[in-house]
C-alpha positions in Angstrom: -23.5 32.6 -36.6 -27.2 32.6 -37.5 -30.2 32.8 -35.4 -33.5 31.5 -35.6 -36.0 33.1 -38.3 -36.8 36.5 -37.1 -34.4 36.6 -34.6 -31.9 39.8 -34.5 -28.4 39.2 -33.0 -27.0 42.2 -31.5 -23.3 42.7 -32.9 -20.7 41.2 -30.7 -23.2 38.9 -29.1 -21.0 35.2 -29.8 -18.4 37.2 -28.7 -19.6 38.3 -25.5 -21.3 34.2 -25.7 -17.5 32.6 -25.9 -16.1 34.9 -23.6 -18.8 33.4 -20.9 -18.2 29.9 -22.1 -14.3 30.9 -21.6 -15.5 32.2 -18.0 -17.2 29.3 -17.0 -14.1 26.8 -18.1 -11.4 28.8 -16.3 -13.8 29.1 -12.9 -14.3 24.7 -13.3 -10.5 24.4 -13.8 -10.0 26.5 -10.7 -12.2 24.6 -8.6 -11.1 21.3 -9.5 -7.1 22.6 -9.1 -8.5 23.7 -5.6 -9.6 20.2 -4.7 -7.0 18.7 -6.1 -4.7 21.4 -4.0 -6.7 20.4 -1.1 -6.4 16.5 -1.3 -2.7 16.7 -1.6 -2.7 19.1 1.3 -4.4 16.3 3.4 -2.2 14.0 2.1 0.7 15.4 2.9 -0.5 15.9 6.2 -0.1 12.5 6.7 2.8 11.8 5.2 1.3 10.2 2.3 4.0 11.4 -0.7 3.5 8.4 -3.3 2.2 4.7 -3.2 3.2 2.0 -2.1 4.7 3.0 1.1 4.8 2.5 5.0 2.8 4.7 7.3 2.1 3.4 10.3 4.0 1.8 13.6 2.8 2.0 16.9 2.1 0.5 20.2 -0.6 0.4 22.4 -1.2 3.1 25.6 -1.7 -0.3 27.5 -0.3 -3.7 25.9 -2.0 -7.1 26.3 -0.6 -9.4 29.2 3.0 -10.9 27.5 3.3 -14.5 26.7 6.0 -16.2 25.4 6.8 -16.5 21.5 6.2 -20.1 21.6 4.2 -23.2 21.6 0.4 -22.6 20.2 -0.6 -19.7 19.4 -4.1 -18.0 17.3 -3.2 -16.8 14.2 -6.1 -14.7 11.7 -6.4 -12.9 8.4 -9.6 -10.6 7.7 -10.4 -8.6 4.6 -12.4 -6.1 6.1 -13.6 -4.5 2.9 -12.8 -0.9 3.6 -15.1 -1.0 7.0 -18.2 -2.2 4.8 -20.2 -4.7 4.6 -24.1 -5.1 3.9 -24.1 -1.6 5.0 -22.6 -0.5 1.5 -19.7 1.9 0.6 -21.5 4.8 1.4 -22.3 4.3 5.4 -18.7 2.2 6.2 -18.9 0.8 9.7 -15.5 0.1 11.1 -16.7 -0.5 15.1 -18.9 -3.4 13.3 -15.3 -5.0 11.5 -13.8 -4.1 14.9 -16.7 -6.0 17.1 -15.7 -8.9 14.5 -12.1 -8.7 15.4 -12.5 -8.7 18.9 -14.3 -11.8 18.3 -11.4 -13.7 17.7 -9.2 -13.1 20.4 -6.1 -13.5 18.4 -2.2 -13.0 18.9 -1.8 -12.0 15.5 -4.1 -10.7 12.7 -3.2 -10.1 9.2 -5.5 -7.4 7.6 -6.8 -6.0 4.0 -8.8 -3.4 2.3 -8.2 -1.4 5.3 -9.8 2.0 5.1 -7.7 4.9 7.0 -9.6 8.3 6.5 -8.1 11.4 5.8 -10.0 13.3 8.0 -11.4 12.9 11.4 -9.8 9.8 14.1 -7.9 6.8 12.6 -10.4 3.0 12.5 -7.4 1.1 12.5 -5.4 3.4 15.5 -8.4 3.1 17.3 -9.2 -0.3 17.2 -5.6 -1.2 18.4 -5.7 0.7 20.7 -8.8 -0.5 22.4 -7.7 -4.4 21.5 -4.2 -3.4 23.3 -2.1 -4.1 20.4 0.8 -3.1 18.2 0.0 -2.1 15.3 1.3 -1.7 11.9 -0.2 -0.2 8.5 1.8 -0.6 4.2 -0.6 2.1 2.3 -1.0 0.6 -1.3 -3.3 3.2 -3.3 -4.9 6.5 -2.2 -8.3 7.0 -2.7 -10.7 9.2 -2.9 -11.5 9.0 1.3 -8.3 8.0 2.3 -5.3 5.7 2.6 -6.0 1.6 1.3 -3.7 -1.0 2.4 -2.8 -4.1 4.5 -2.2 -4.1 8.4 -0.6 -6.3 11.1 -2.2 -6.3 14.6 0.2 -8.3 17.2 0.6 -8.8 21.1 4.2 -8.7 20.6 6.2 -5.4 20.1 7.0 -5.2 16.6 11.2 -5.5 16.4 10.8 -4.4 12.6 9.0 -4.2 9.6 9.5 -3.7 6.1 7.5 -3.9 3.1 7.6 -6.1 -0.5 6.0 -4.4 -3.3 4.4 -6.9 -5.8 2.8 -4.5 -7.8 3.5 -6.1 -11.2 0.9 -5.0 -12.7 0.5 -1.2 -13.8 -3.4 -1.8 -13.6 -3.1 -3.0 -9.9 -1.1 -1.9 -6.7 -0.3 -4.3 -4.4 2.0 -5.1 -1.5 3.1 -7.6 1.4 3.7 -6.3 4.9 6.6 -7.8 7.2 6.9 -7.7 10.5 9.7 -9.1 12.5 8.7 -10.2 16.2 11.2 -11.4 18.6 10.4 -12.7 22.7 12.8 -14.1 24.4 14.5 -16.7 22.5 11.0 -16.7 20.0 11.4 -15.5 16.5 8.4 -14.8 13.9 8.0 -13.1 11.1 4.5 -12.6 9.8 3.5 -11.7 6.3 0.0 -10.0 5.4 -0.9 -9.7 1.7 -3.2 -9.2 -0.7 -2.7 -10.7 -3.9 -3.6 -9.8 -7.3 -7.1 -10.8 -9.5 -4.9 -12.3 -12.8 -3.1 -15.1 -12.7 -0.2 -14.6 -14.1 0.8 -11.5 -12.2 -0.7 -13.5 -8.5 2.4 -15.7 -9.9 5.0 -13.9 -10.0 3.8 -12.3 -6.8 4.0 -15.7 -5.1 7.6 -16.1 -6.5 8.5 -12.9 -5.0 7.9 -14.0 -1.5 8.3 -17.7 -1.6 11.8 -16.2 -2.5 12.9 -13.7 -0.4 15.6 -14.1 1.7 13.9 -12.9 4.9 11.8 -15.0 4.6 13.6 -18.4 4.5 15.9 -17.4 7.8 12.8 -17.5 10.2 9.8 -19.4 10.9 7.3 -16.9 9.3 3.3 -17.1 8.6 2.2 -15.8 5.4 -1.7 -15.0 5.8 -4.0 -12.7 3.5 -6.8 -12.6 0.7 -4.5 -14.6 -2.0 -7.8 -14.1 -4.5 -7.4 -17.8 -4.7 -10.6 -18.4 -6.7 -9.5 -21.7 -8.2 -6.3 -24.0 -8.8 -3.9 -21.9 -10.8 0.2 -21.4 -10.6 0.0 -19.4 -7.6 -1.8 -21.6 -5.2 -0.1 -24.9 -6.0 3.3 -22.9 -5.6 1.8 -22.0 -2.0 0.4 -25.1 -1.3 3.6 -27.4 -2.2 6.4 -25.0 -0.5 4.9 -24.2 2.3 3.3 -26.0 5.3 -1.0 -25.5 5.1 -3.3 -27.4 7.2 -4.5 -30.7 8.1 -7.9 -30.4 6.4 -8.0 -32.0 2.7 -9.7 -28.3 1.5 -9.3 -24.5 2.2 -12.5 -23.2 3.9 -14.5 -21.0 2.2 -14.2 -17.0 3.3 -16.6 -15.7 0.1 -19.0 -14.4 0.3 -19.4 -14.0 3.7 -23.1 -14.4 3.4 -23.0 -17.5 2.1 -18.9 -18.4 1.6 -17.8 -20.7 -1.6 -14.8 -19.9 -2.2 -11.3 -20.1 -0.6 -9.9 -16.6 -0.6 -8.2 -16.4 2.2 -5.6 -18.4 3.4 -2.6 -18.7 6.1 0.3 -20.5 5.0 3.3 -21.1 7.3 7.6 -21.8 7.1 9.1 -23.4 9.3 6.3 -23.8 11.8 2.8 -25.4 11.8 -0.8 -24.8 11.5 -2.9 -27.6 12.8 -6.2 -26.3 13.0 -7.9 -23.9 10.9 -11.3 -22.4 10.1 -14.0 -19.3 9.0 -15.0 -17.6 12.1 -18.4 -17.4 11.1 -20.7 -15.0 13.7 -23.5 -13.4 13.0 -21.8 -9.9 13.1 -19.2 -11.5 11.0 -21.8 -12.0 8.0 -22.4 -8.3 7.8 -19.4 -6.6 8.8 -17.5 -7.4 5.5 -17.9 -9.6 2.1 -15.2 -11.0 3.4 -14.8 -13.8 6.7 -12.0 -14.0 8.6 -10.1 -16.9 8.9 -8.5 -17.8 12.1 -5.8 -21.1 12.3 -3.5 -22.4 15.3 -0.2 -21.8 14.6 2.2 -24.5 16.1 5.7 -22.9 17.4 7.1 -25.4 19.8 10.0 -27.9 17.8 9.4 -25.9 14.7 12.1 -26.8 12.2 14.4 -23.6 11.5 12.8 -22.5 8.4 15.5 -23.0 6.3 16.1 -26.7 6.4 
């Protein structure tokens, strides 16, 4: 190698320069096997061994008073955008999503983009527990600060759950959350969701659990951010197989600052929704991009869900 005019390289000198370069490569490639080592550590810690999967069940210290399975009961779905909202992904808030869901004083609450950190105490255990409710959480991807997925909060215990994974799509993980809830001689099963951005993939995902056997053999609600943007397959499959609402158009969820369009959505089998709208308080419009939707779900004389 040549130096600049004038300049004198001492013999060996690239040499001794690659063998630095070499240095500096291996100690970078040791660092980032040592994050990596740590991540999976953490991981594994809890319990997180591939995606999509279940990770959570649990009741609450202290339940909510019991009422019966039946008759009218509040229904909600809330994206809560990893615990952000106008404070940005850096500074997530999740007591400000949680003020937000105590808000709507519902039975049952279908959520997304829920955040569950790696390190330090639980949002979502936390929030359940302090709302008095069972509690259920299907991880879909891990990221960088933790595990991303969809939750069910309920006043019922939960009899059982299982998970549909629609992830169709290698660009995009996504799954549906099940939970079976029985009182007495009430049955539910309630669905939360998040569906995919393209349409033809949202499709198929519809498909998947307008056809699932579980789901035809009990009343069920099917709530969640179905990305719904704008009349496609997807939403007229929802909207002409299952029952919706007695307004003539979705309300608007998004943005939450000023909503126009129709996100998110609570769809119901062999039972009823006859009322439904954005709960939209003040803390609301800054706890996520998203608003939640909150319905009332009509039990009593459902047809079984099957005929």
């Amino acid at each position: 190698m040549l130096g600049r005019p004038g300049e004198h390289r001492p013999e060996g000198s690239d040499r001794q320069s690659g063998m630095a370069v070499r240095r500096t490569t291996e100690r970078g490639a040791a660092r980032e096997a040592r994050r990596r080592t740590k991540a999976a550590e953490k991981r594994a810690s809890r319990g997180v061994t591939g995606t999509p999967h279940l990770s959570l069940l649990r009741a609450p210290s202290q339940a909510r008073p019991m009422r019966p399975l039946a008759g009218r009961i509040v229904v909600a779905t809330y994206n809560v955008h990893r615990w952000t909202g106008l404070n940005g992904r850096s500074r997530p808030d999740p007591a400000r999503a949680g003020f937000v869901i105590s808000e709507l004083d519902a039975d049952l609450i279908a959520l997304q983009e829920v955040l569950r950190p790696f390190g330090g105490q639980d949002p979502l255990e936390r929030l359940a527990e302090a709302l008095g409710l069972h509690v259920t959480f299907a991880t879909t991807r891990v990221h960088k600060r933790g595990e991303i997925g969809n939750a069910i909060l309920s006043r019922w215990p939960i009899a059982g759950v299982s998970m549909l994974d629609l992830s169709f799509s290698r660009l995009e993980k996504r799954v549906a959350i099940a939970v079976q809830l029985r009182e007495g001689s009430g049955a539910l099963d309630v669905v939360s969701t998040h569906l995919a951005l393209a349409d033809r993939t949202r499709h198929r995902q519809v498909r998947s659990l307008l056809e699932h056997p579980r789901l035809r053999e009990t009343p069920t609600v099917i709530m969640g951010d179905m990305n719904a943007w704008r009349k496609c397959r997807a939403t007229r499959a929802l909207d002409e197989e299952l029952d919706t609402h007695h307004n003539e158009a979705w309300p608007a969820s998004f943005p939450a600052a000023g909503p126009m369009l129709a996100l998110d959505r609570i769809y119901a089998r062999g039972a009823s929704i006859s009322e439904i709208d954005v709960h939209a308080s003040r803390a609301a419009k800054r706890a996520s991009d998203h608003l939640p939707v909150v319905a009332q779900l009509d039990l009593e004389g459902a047809a079984p869900a099957g005929d």
